[in-house]
N, C-alpha and C positions, 0 to 999 in steps of 0.2 A: 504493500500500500504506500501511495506517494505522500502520502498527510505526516505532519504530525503537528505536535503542539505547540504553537508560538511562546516561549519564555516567558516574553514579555504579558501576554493576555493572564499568565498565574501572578501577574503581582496582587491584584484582589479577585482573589475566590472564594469561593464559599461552596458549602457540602451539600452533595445531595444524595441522598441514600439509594444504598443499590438496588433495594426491594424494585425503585421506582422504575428502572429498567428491565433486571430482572423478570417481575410478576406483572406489574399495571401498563408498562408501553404499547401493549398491544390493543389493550381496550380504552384506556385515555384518548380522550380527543387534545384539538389542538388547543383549544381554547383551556379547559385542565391543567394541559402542562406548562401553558403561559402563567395561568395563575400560582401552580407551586409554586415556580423557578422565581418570581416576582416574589410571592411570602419567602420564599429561604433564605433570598438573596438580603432581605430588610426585617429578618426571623430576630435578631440579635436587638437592631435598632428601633424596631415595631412598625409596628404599618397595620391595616384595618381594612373593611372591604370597599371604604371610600377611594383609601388611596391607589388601593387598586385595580378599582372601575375608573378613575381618572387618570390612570396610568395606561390602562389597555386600551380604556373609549370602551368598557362595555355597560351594562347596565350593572346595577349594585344584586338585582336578581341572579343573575348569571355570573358575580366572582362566588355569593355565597353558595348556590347548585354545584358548583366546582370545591369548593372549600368541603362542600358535604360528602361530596366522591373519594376526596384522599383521607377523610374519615374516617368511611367505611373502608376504605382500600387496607387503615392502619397506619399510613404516613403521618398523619397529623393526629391531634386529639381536642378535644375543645377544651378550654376552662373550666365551664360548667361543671365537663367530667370529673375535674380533676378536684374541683371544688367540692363533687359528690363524694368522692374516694377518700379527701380528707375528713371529712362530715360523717360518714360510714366508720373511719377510724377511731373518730373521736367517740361517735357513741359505742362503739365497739368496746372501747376503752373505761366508759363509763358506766358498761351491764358486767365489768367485774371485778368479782367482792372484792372490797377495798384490805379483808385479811392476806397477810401474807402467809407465803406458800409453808407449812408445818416442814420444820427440817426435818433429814431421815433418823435422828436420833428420838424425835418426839415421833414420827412415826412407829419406830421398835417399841419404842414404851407403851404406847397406844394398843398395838397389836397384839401384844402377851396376852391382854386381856380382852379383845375383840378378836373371835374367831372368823367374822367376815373378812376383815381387814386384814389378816394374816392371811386367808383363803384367796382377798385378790392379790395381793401380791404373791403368790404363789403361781396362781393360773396367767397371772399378766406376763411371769418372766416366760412360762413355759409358751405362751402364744410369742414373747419378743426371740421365742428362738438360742436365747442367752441372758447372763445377767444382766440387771438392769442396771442403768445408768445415774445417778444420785438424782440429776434433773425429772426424768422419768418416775422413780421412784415420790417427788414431790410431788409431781403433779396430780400424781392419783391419789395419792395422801389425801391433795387437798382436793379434788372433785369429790371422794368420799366423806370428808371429815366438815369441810369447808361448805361444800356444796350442798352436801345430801342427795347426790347421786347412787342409786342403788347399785350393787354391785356387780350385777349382771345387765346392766346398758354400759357401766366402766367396760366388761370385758368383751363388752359387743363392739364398741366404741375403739379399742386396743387392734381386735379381731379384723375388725374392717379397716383399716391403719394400715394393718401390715398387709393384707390382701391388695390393697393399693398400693402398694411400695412409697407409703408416707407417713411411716412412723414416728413423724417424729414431733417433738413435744408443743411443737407451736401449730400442727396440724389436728392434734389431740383436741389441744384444748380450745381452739377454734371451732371445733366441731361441737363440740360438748356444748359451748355458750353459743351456737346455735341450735341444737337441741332442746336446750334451757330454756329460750328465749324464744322456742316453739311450743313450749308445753309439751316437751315431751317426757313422763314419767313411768311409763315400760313398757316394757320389752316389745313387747306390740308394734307401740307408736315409733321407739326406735328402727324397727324394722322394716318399717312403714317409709322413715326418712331415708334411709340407705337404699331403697328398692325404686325412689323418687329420685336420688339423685342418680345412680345407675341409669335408669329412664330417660333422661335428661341427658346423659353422657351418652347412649347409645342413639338418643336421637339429630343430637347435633354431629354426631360422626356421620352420619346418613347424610344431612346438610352440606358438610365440610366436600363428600364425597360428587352429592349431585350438583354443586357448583364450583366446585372445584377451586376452593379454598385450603389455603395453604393450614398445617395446622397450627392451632393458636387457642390461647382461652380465650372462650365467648363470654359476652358481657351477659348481666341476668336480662336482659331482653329479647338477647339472641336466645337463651335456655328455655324462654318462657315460649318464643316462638316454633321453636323446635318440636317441644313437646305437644303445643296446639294442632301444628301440624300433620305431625305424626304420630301422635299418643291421641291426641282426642277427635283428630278429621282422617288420618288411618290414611296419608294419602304415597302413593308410592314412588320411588325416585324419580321415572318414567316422566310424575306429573308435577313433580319437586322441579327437573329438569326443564320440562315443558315452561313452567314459571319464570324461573329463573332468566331463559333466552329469549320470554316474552319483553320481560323487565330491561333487559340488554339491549334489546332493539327498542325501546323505544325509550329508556332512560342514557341510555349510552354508559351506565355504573350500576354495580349492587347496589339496592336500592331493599330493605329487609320490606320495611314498609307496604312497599310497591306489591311485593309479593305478596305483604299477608292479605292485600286487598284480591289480589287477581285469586288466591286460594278461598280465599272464603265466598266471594262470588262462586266459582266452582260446587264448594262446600254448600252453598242454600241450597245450587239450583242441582247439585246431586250429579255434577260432573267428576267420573274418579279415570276415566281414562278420555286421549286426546278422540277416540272415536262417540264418545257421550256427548262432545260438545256440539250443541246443535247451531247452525251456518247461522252469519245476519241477515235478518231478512233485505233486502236491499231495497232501498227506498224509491219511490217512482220520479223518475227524474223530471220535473218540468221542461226541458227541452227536449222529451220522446221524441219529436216532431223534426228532429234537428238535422239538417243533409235533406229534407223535402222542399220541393218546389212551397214556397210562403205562399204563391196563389193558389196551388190545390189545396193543401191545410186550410186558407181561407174560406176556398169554394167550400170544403167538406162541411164545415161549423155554421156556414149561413145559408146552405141550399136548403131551401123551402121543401117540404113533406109533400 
């Protein structure tokens, strides 16, 4: 190849992530990738969607349409979101007990004379495969002691950890304070949460596959639509697919939204495969008449009976 790259054009550059070539080149338009390269290039020093519909000449509609593509694409993320992630943190933060974690010596003392308490730590090490780690050992200390978590959602809770290859103590106790902070008090309902979130994970794999998405964790909106789609409208890749290239052609991006509309339409009118959907009817054109001689059309409508 005779190219290369002028020296001098790298005295001010700036980054732009390889995803962007990579995965999105092929379905970005042009107008898209005028927008990124404008926000990245003014990403440090700020800029807004004013300044960049006075920058392009387009409308303020069509930089945010664009902005909402590399959204979804994963390039970008909005504030809002992020605004929500630390909002989620904080209260997160504030559904637990302000007690702190029972060290493992107040744990051994505790246990001598609580046979539950000796029984899950027994069952917890033989589910962790090995012995437990001083942190591990606190924390079920404290979901038992602390919490009042009964001992067989603790070892359900361990069980399903390690079945996930996420055993670990900040996945634990995550889980537990969303249990907690579901009502969940046994064994039942815990089994209930774990067979929901499985459901969830197997439906958004189906997703990732019929649109062919890279993989990544979904946000809970993505989860909630997954499983609507698939867990409660039962609808098949075929017509996941069928959605998705409808969306494509005429949004030019993933667009989740878009989709849930075109599937629930489907979904009233009881369309589950591309041959149920029944044709538009086509509207009667007021220029039928159009390519005829204007005087016989005339003749036709005014000759007397």
């Amino acid at each position: 190849m005779d190219y290369l790259i002028n020296p001098s054009a790298m005295a001010a550059a700036f980054f732009v992530p390889s995803q962007v070539v990579d995965t999105h080149l092929k379905l970005a338009t042009e107008r898209q990738l005028k927008v990124l390269l404008y926000f990245l290039k003014n990403a440090s020093s700020g800029t807004d969607e004013n300044s960049i519909s006075a920058f392009l000449k387009i409308s303020k509609s069509e930089v945010l349409d664009a902005l909402e593509f590399w959204v979804q694409s994963g390039v970008l993320t909005k504030t809002s979101s992020i605004q929500s992630e630390k909002t989620a943190v904080v209260k997160e933060k504030a559904l637990k007990p302000k007690t702190v974690k029972p060290t493992r010596n107040e744990i051994s003392s505790v246990a001598l004379g609580d046979k539950k308490l000796a029984f899950l730590m027994q069952e917890a090490e033989m589910k962790y495969g090995r012995a437990m780690r001083d942190t591990e050992i606190r924390t079920l200390g404290w979901l038992y002691l602390d919490c009042a978590m009964d001992v067989s959602i603790i070892l359900m809770l361990v069980e399903y950890a390690v079945n996930e290859g996420k055993p670990t103590v900040s996945f634990i106790e995550s889980t537990a304070l969303d249990w907690m902070n579901s009502g969940v008090s046994t064994l039942a309902e815990a089994e209930e949460q774990i067979e929901t979130r499985n459901r969830r994970k197997t439906a958004w794999g189906m997703i990732e596959s019929a649109f062919g998405i890279e993989r990544r964790k979904p946000s809970d909106k993505e989860l909630e639509y997954a499983e609507r789609w698939i867990i409660e409208w039962r609808f098949s890749k075929e017509m996941l697919k069928e959605a998705y290239n409808r969306c494509i052609d005429q949004k030019a991006k993933l667009n989740m939204s878009y989709i849930n509309g075109i599937l629930e339409r489907w979904y009233r009118d009881g369309v589950f495969s591309v041959k149920d959907e029944k044709p538009k009817k086509k509207s009667k054109d007021k220029n039928d008449f159009a390519g005829y001689d204007k005087s016989l059309v005339y003749e036709l409508f005014t000759k007397d009976d």
